[in-house]
C-alpha positions in Angstrom: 0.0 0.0 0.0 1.5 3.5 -0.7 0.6 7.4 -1.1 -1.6 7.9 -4.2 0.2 10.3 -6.0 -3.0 12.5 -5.6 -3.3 13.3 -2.2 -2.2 16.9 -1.5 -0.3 17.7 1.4 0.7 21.0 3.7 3.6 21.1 6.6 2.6 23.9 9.6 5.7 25.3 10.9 7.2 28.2 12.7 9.9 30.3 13.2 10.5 29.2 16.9 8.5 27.1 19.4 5.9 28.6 21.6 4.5 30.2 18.1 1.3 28.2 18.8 1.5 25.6 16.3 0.0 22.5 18.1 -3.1 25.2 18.3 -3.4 26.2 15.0 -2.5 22.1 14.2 -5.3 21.3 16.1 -7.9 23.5 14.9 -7.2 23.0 11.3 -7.7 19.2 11.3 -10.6 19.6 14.1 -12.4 22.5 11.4 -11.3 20.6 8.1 -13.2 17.2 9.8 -16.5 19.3 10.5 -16.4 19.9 6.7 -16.2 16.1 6.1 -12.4 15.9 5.2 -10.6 12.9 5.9 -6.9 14.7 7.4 -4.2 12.6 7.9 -1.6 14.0 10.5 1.9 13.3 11.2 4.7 15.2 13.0 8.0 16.0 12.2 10.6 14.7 14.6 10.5 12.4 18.1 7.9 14.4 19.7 6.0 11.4 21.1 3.0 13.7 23.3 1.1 15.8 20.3 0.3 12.7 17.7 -2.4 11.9 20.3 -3.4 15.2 20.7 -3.8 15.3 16.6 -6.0 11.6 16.9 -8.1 13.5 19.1 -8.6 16.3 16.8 -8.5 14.1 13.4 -10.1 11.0 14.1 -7.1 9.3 12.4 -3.7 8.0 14.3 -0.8 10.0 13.5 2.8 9.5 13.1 5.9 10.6 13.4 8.2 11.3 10.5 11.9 11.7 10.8 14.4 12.9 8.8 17.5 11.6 11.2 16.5 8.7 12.7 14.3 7.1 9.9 15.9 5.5 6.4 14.3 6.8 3.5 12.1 3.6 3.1 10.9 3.6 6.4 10.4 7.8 5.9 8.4 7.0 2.5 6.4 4.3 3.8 5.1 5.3 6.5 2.7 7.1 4.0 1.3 4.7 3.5 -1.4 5.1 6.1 -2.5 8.4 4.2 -4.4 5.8 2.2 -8.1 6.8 1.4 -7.2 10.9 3.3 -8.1 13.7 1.4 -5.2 15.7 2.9 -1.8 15.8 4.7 -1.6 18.1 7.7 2.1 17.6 9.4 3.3 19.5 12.3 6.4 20.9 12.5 9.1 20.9 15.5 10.7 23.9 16.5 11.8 26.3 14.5 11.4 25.0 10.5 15.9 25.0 9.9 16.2 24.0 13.5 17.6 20.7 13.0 20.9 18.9 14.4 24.4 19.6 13.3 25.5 16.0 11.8 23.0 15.2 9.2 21.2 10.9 9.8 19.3 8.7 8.0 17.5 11.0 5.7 18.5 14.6 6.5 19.2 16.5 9.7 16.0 16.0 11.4 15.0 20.1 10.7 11.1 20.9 9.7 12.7 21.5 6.1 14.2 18.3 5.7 10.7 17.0 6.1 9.4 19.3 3.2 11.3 19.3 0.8 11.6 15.4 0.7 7.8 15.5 0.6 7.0 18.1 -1.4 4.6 19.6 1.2 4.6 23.3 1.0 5.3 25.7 4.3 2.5 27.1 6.2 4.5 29.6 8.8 2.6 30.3 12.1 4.0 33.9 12.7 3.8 34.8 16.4 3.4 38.9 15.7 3.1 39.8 19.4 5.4 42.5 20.3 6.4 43.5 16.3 4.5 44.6 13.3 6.1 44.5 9.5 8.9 43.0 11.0 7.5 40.0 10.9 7.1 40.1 7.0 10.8 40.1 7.8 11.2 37.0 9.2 9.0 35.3 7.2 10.7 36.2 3.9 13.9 35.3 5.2 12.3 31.8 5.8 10.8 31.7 2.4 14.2 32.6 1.1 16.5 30.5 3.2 17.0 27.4 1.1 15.4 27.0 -2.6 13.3 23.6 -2.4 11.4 24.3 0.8 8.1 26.6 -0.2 6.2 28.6 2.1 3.0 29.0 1.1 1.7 31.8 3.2 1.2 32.7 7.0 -1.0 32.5 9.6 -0.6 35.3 11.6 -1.2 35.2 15.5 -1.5 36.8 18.5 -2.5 39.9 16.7 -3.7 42.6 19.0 -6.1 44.6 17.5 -7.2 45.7 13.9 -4.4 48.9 13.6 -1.6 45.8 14.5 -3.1 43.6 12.0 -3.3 46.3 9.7 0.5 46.9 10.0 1.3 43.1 9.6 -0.8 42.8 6.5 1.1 45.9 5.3 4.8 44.2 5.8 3.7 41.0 4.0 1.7 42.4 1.4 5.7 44.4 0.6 7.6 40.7 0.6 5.1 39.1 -1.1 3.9 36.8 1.5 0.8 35.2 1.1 -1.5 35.6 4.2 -3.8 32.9 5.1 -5.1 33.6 8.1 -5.3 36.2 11.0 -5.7 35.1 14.9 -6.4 37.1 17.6 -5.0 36.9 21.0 -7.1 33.7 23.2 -4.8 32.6 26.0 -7.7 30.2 26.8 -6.7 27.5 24.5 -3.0 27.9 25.4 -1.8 24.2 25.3 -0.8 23.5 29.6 2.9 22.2 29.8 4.9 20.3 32.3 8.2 19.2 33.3 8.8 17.2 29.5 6.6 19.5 27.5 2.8 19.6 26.8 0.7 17.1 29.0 -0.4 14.1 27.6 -3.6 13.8 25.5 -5.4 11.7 28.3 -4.4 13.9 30.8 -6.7 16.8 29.7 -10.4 16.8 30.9 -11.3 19.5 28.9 -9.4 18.3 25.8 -12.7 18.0 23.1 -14.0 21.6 24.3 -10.2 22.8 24.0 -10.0 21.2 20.4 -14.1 22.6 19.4 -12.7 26.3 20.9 -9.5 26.1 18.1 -11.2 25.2 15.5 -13.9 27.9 15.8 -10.5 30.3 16.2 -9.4 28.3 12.5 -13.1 28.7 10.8 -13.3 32.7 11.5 -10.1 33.7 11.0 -8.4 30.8 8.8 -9.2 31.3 4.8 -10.0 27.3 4.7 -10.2 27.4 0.6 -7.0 29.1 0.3 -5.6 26.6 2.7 -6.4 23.7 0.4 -5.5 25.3 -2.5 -2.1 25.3 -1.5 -1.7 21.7 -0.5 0.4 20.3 -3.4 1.2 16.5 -3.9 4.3 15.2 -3.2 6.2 12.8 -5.1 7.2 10.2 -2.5 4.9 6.8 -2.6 6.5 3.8 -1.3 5.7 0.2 0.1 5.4 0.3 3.7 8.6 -0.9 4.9 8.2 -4.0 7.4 8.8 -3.4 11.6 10.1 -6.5 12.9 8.2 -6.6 16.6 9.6 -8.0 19.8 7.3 -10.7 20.3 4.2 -12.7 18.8 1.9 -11.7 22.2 3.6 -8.0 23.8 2.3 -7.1 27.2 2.6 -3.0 27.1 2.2 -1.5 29.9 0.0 1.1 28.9 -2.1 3.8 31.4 -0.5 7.3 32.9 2.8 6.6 33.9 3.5 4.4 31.1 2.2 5.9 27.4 5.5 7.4 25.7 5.3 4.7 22.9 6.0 5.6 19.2 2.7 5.4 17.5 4.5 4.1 14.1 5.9 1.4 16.2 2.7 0.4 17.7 1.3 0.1 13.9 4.1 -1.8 12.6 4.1 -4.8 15.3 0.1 -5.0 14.4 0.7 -4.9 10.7 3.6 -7.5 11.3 1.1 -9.7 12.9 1.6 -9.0 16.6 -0.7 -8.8 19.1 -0.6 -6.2 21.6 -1.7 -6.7 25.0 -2.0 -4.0 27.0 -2.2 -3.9 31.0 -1.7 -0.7 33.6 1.1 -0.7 36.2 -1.0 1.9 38.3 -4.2 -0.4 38.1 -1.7 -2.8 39.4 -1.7 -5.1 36.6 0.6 -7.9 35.7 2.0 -8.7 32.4 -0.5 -11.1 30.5 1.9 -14.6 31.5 0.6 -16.1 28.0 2.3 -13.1 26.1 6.0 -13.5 24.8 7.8 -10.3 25.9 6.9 -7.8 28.3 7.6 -3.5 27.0 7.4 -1.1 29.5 8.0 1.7 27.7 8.7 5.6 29.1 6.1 8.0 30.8 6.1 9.9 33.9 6.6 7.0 36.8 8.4 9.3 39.0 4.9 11.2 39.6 3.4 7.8 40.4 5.9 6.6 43.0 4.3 5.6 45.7 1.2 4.0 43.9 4.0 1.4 42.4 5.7 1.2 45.0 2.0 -0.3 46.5 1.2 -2.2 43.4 2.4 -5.8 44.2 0.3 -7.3 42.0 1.9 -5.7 38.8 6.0 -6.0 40.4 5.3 -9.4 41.9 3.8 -10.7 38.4 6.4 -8.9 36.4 9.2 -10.2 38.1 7.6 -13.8 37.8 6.9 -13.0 34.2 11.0 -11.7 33.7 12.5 -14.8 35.0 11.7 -16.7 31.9 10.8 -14.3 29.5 12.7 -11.0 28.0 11.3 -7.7 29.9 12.3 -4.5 27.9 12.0 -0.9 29.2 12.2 2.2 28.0 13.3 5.7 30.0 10.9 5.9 32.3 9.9 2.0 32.0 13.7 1.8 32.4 13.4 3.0 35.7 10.8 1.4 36.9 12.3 -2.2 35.9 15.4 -1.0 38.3 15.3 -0.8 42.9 14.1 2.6 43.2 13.3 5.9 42.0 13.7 9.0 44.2 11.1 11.6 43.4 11.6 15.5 43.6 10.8 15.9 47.4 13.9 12.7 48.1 11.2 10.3 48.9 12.3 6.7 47.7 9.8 4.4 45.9 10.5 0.8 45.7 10.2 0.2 42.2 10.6 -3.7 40.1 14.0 -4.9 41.3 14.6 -6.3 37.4 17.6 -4.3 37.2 20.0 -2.5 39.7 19.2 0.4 38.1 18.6 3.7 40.9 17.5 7.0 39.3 16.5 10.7 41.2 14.8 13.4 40.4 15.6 15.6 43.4 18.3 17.2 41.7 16.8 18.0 38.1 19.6 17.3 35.3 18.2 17.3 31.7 19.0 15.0 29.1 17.8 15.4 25.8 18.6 14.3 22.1 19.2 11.9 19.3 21.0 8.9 19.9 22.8 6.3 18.4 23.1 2.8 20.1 25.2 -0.7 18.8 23.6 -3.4 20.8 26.1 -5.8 23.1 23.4 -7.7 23.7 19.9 -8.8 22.5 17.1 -6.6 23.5 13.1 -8.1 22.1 12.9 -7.8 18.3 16.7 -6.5 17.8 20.1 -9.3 17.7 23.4 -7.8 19.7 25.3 -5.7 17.6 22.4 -3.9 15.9 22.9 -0.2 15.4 19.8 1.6 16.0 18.6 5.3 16.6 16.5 7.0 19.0 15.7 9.7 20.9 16.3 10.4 24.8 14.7 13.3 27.0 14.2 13.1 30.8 15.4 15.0 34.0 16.6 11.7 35.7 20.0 11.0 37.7 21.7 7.6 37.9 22.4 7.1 41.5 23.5 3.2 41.2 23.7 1.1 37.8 25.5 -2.2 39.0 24.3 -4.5 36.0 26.0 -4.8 32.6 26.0 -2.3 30.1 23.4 -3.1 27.3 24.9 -0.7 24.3 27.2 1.6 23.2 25.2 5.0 22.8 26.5 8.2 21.3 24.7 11.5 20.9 23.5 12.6 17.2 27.5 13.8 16.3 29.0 10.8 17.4 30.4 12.2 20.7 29.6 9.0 23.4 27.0 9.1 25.8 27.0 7.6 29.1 23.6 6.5 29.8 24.3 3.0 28.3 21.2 1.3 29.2 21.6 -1.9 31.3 21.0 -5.9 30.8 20.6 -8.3 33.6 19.9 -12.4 33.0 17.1 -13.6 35.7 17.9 -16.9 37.7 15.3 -18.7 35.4 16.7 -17.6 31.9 14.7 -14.5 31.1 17.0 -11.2 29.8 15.8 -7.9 31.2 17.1 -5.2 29.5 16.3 -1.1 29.3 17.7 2.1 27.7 17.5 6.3 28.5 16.5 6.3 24.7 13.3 5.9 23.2 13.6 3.5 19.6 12.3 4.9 16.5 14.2 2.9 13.8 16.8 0.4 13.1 19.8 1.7 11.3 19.8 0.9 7.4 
């Protein structure tokens, strides 16, 4: 299955985060859906929080595309599951150039990279607070910066009043930059953040009245025709490229503390054939014993400390799961499989015991980018000595890491990286293993 050559598709990006992009993401797919548009989303980069914002807002799963961790067929492929959508709506990360320094798989990981392999023109979300043809500016040095990425227009927003949207028009009516919409200043749908970023989808009560509010903000002051219009087609179309998954039957822990899972990886076990079983930690769930391989993959377990430190259903069946069968967690499921984790106040939650492993968040130390890891030994779906890529972001410290060291890891310019992950074999034969990073792809 592949992208028909016909569906159109449009990239929203920014200067700089904090421009409101998830917003304006939000309310376009939310306000295109009302009109009966099927709108498949993606986003650009590792960003593993606003895909399930964009489901909510869609109807559709979305999924991540990117340009450093993901081989070109994997990047092609995955568009696939545009099959049967009317239009592509991808978000952006960051600032559209803002990339890393040593270019990966595909390209450098930058907004860009993403549009110009696609062919998906630019729409820039202009942040005009506190500037007025200035911004006309900016965006023509974006729409000038590098040939084969096109900006289509700009939606203008936080603009204060009719005089200051006057002014702005003026400036991009002079650099010939198309305006396609005009927002006003709402802090009521600001997007609420925490210590990683936004919160999670599930987190948000008021999520559907949030999402209804933005799209109201896209239908009145969004040009909706003009929108479409500029959608172009790109030329990309590919097979969908095969994701080997760790096991036949996965138990995924899966509830509040546990939902940092790439969506594209999630759809690739299924297509492969997998079955996924899910079970919560904080309900105190065990691990299905009939599944093959246990995932624990990252979240936000230090907030829920002292409900898994109670939950001895879930640690006593895990650990009776792991001592025949391969456990495998990821950051914050990392933790969790090691003795403890020490929240922000010093208190000291018992965690899993699978692992050694000892992390705190008392003392706040962030961690954050791409990495690259050569397996030395076998983690679920991947053989030691595999070289794959991912992407690591938490505020953790190691405190103790007595077991053996699972990879070698090195940041996205090769420099090495000391959180190597950590691999311990259980008295009955099963291999519990974890890493800081998240896995998006295997190396080509």
């Amino acid at each position: 299955m592949s992208l028909s050559p016909q569906t159109p598709g449009l990239l929203i990006a920014a200067p700089a985060s904090g421009t409101g992009k998830t917003t304006v993401m939000l309310g376009l797919l939310a306000a295109l859906r009302e009109r009966g548009l099927q709108v498949q989303p993606f986003k650009n980069g590792p960003d593993y929080i606003d895909p399930a914002f964009h489901r909510a807002a869609s109807g559709r799963w979305s999924f991540n595309l990117d340009t450093w961790a993901m081989p070109e067929a994997m990047l092609d492929g995955m568009l696939a599951v545009a099959e049967g959508a009317d239009l592509v709506l991808a978000e952006g990360s960051m600032g559209l150039f803002d990339g890393v320094a040593a270019p990966g798989a595909t390209g450098n990981g930058a907004s860009a990279d993403l549009a110009a392999r696609m062919g998906w023109p630019v729409v820039l979300v202009i942040d005009a607070s506190g500037q007025a043809q200035t911004a006309a500016a900016v965006a023509l040095g974006l729409a000038r910066f590098r040939p084969e990425v096109t900006v289509a227009g700009v939606i203008l927003n936080r603009i204060a009043s009719p005089r200051h949207e006057a002014l702005v028009r003026t400036g991009m009516a002079e650099a010939g930059i198309t305006v396609l919409g005009v927002l006003p200043k709402r802090a009521g749908i600001a997007m609420p953040e925490r210590h990683l970023g936004l919160v999670q989808a599930e987190e948000q009560p008021a999520l559907q009245a949030l999402i209804a509010e933005a799209a109201a903000l896209m239908r009145e002051g969004v040009d909706l025709d003009a929108l479409l219009a500029a959608a172009t087609t790109g030329a990309k179309s590919a097979p969908e490229q095969k994701i080997i998954p760790p096991g036949q039957r996965i138990a995924l822990a899966r509830d509040a503390a546990f939902s940092f899972v790439y969506p594209h990886l999630l759809h690739g076990w299924r297509a492969a054939g997998a079955e996924v079983l899910p079970f919560s930690p904080l309900g105190d769930e065990a691990p299905d014993p009939l599944a093959d391989v246990c995932w624990l993959p990252g979240g936000y377990p230090e907030l829920h400390g002292a409900t898994l430190a109670q939950a001895d259903r879930f640690r006593n069946g895990l650990r009776a799961f792991a001592e025949t069968k391969p456990v495998h967690g990821e950051c914050g499921g990392y933790m969790a499989m090691g003795e403890a984790i020490v929240d922000k106040d010093g208190n000291r939650h018992r965690m899993a015991g699978l692992l050694g492993l000892v992390t705190s968040f008392e003392k706040r130390k962030m961690h954050l980018g791409y990495r690259c890891a050569t397996l030395a030994q076998t983690i679920p779906g991947h053989a030691a000595g595999s070289l794959l890529r991912g992407h690591e972001f938490h505020y953790s410290t190691i405190l103790s890491q007595p077991d053996a060291q699972l990879a070698n890891v090195t940041d996205a310019t090769g420099a090495p990286v000391e959180e190597t992950g950590s691999t311990r074999l259980q008295p009955g034969g099963g291999l519990s293993t974890g890493t800081f990073f998240h896995l998006i792809a295997p190396a080509p």
